[in-house]
C-alpha atoms as one frame of an Amber mdcrd trajectory, in Angstrom:
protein
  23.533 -38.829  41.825  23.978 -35.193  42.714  23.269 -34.230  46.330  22.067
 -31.070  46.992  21.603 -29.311  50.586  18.633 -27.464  50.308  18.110 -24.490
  53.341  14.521 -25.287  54.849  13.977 -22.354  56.478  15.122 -19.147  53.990
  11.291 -18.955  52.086   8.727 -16.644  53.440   6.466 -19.570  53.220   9.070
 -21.935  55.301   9.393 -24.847  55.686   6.753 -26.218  53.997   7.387 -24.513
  50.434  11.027 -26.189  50.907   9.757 -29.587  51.835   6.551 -29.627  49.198
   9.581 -29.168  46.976  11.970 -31.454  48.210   9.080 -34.184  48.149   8.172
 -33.465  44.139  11.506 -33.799  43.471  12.616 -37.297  44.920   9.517 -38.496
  43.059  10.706 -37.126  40.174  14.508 -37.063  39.736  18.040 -38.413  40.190
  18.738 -35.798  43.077  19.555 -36.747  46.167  18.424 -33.743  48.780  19.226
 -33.094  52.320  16.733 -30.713  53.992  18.143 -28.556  57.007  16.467 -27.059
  59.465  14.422 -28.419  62.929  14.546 -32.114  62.152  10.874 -32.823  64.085
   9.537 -29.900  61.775  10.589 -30.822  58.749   9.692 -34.800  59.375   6.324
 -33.932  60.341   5.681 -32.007  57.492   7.460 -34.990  54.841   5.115 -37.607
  56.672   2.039 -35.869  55.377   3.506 -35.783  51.727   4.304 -38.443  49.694
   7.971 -38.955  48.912  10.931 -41.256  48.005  12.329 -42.160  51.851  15.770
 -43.049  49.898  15.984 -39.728  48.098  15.733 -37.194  50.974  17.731 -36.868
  54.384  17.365 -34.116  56.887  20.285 -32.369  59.141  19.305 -30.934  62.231
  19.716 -26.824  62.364  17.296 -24.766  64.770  18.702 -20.956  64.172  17.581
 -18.636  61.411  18.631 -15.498  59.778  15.602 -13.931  58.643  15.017 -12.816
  55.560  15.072  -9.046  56.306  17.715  -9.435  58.799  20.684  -6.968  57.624
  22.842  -9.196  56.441  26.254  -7.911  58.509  24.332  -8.863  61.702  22.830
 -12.304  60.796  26.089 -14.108  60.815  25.956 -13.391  64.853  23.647 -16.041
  64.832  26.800 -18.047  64.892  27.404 -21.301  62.646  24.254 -23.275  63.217
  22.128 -21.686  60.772  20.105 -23.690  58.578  21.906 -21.483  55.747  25.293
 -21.895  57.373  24.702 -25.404  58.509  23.855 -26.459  54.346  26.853 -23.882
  53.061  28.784 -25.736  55.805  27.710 -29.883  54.798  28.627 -28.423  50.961
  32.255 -27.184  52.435  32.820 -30.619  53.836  31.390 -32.564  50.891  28.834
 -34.059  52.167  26.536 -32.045  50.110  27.279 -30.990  46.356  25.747 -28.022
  46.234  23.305 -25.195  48.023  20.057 -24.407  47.268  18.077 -21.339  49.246
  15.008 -19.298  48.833  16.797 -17.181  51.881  18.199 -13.207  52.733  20.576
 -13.899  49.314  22.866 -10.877  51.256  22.902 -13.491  54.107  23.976 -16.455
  51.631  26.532 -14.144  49.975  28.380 -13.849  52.886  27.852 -17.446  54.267
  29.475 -18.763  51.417  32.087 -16.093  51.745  32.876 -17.549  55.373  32.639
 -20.995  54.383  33.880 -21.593  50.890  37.049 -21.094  48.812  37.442 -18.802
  45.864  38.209 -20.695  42.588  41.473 -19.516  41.599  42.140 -16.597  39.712
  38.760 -15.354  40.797  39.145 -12.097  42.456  35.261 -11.123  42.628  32.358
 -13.113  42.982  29.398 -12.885  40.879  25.551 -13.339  41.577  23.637 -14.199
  38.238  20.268 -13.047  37.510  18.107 -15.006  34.786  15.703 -13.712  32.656
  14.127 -15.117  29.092  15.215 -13.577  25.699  14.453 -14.487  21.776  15.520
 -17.537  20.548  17.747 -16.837  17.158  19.854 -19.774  16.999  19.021 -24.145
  17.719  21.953 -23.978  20.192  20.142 -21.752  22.735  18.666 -21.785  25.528
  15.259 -19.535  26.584  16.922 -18.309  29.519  19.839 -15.503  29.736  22.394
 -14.554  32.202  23.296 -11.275  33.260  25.856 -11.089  35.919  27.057  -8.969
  37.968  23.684  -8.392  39.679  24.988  -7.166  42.888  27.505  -9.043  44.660
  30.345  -6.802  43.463  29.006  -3.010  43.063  31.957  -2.021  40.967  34.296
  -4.147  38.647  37.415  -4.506  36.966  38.443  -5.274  33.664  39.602  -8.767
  34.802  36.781  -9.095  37.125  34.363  -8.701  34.025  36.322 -10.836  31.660
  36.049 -13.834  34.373  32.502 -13.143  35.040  32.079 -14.201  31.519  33.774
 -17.548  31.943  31.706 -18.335  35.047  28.698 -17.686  32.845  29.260 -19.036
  29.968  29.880 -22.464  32.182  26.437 -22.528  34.249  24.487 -21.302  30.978
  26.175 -24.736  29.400  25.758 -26.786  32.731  22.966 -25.729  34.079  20.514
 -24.084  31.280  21.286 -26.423  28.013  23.123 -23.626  26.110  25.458 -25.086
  23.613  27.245 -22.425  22.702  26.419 -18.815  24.711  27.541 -15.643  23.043
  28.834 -13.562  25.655  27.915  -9.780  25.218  29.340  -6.709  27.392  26.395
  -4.306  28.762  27.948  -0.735  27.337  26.577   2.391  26.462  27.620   2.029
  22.619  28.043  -1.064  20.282  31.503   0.652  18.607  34.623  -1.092  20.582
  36.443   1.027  23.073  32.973   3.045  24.163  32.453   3.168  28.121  35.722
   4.339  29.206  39.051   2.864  29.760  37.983   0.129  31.853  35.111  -1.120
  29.699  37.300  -1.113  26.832  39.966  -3.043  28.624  37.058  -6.073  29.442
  36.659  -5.668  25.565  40.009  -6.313  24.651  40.421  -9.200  27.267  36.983
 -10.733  26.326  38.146 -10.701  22.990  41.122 -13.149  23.801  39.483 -15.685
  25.779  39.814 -19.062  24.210  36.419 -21.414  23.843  34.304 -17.834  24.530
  32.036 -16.610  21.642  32.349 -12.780  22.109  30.007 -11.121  20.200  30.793
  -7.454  21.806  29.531  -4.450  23.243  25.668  -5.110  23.809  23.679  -2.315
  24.436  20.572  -2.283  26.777  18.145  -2.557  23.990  19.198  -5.555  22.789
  19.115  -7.553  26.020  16.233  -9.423  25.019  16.483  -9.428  21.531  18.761
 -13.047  21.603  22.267 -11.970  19.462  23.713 -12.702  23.276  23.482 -15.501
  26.139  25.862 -14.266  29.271  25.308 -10.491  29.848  28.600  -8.961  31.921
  28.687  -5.891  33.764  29.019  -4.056  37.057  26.621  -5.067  39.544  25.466
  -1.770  39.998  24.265  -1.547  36.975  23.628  -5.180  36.079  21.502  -4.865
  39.707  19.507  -2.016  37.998  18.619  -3.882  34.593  17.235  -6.745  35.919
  14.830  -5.329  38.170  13.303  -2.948  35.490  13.456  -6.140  32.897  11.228
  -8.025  36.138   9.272  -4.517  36.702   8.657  -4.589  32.686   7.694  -8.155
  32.314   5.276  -7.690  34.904   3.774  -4.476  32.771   3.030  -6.167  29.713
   1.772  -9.216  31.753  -0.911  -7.071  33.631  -1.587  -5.200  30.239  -1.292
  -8.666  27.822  -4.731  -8.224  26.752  -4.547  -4.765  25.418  -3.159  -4.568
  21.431  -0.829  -1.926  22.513   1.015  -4.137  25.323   0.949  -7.275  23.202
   2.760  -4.571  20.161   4.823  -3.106  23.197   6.367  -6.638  24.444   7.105
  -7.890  20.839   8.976  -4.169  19.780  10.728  -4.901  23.267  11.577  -8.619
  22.508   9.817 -10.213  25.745   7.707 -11.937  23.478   8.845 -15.004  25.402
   7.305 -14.014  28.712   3.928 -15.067  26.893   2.586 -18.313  28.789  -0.666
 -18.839  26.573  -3.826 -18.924  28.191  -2.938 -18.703  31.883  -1.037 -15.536
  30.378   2.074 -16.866  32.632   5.496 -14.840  31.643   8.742 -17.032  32.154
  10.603 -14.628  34.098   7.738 -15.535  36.783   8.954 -17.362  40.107   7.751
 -20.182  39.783   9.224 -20.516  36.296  12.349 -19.984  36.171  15.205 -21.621
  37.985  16.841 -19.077  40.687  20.591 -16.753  40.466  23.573 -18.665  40.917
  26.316 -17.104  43.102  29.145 -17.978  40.796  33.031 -17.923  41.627  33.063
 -20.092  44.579  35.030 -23.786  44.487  31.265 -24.582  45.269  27.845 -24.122
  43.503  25.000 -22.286  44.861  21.450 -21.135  43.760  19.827 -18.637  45.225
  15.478 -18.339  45.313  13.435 -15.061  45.704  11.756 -15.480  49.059   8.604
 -15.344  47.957   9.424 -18.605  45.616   6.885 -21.559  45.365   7.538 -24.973
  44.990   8.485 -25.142  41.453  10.928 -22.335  41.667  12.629 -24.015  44.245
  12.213 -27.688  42.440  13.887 -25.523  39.308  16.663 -24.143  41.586  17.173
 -27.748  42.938  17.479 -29.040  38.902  19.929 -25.950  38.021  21.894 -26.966
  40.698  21.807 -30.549  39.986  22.814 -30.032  36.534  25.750 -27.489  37.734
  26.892 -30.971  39.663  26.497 -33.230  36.658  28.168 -31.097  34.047  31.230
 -30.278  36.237  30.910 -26.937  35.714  33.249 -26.032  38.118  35.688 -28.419
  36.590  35.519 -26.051  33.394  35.733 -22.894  34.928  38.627 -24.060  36.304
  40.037 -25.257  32.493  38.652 -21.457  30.951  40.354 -19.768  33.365  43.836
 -22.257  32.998  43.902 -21.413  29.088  42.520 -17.870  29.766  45.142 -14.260
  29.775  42.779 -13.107  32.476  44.106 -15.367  35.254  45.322 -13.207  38.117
């Protein structure tokens, strides 16, 4: 049973939003959880819930960064964190993974101080979600796009092994079978986007076990031909807040013949949620950003996440455990030319 350390206090609505979530899921899954944060708090709050007792344990932590702390500063708060304290019981194994709806810049650099790089990973990669057309049986609803901020600018090598790490939670954590693997560039034709784009191309290209289906161009992001999304996260930062920005758009406008037209042209068709008019790419829907090339796994939550965001991040996670995916990574990257 995977164990997962979830960080109490990160959500804006703290800690209740974490322990509402906590509760669902020992009721309703083979997760074991560990809730940190201030132990009277958080037990106060379980006893008016109902729960499974053998499911959830808490660890005492009474600092917390904030969530609009800068994140440079917030590690003066010293080790006993509830973020640092969960990154920390993960470290040690007494946890499997991390689970936070906290400052992500915060959790970036906790797991920085705390965990290991997997080998041959230079740069580290945060992973945003979002939902695209379904062409193929062996797909999954959600997509990855990644870089979306933890490394600014990449090289060819960084990109190629962003790939592997997403192709691995997309299988692990999201059901994908098979993801195609596309690189964000300004022009399908190989060797567009300048030497360094062109050099992830080639390298992409030679990856064993990856389906590289090429250069993908912005338009097509949501149209399904590809899974894991790789770019700089720069850039990968700027798509997927005007693909949330977007979403919300046609959401607001869904009743309107133009805006339903507009979001099937675009291919966010899937951010439909029938009546309640619901889009996937909501919070509560879909199930957080991974920070990816740690010997650890971690899922990051928006702050403002409700209880089934954070019961989805707690399942991705869970999943990451059960499907070894860092166990693959580790095999991609063994059989892989891009191995520093």
């Amino acid at each position: 049973m995977p164990t997962i350390a979830v960080d109490a206090m990160g959500a804006r609505a703290a800690p209740r939003v974490a322990v509402e979530a906590v509760a669902e899921v020992s009721l309703t899954r083979d997760v074991q959880c560990v809730l940190v944060g201030p132990e009277d708090d958080l037990q106060g709050i379980l006893e008016d819930l109902s729960y499974n007792a053998a499911n959830v344990d808490i660890v005492g932590a009474r600092d917390v960064i904030a969530i609009d702390e800068d994140a440079a500063t917030a590690l003066r708060h010293g080790r006993n964190t509830s973020l640092t304290v969960a990154a920390r019981l993960v470290a040690e194994g007494a946890a499997d993974a991390l689970v936070t709806a906290g400052n992500a810049a915060a959790a970036l650099r906790v797991c920085r101080q705390e965990w290991t790089r997997l080998e041959g990973i230079a740069e580290v990669a945060v992973a945003g979600v979002f939902p695209h057309a379904v062409e193929r049986g062996d797909q999954s609803p959600l997509a990855l796009i990644l870089d979306v901020g933890a490394t600014v600018h990449c090289a060819a090598r960084d990109l190629a092994t962003f790939a592997i790490l997403g192709v691995a939670y997309a299988r692990a954590a999201l059901g994908a079978r098979d993801p195609h693997v596309g690189l964000l560039n300004v022009e399908s034709r190989e060797g567009a986007g300048g030497a360094e784009l062109a050099h992830a191309h080639a390298l992409l290209r030679r990856v064993p076990e990856l389906s590289f289906a090429g250069n993908v161009e912005g338009h097509e992001l949501a149209a399904g031909r590809t899974d894991v999304i790789v770019c700089e996260g720069l850039v990968g930062n700027v798509v997927l807040k005007m693909l949330h920005e977007f979403a919300g758009m046609a959401v607001d406008h869904s009743g309107e013949g133009r805006a339903r037209s507009w979001r099937r042209r675009a291919g966010l068709a899937v951010l439909g949620g029938g009546a309640e008019r619901r889009p996937l790419l909501e919070y509560a829907s879909y199930a957080g950003a991974p920070l990816l090339g740690f010997e650890r796994v971690a899922v990051t939550c928006h702050p403002q996440a409700k209880v089934r965001a954070l019961g989805n991040a707690i399942d991705a996670a869970a999943n990451a455990v059960r499907h070894e995916m860092i166990a693959e990574v580790r095999t991609m990257l063994q059989r892989s030319a891009v191995r520093r």
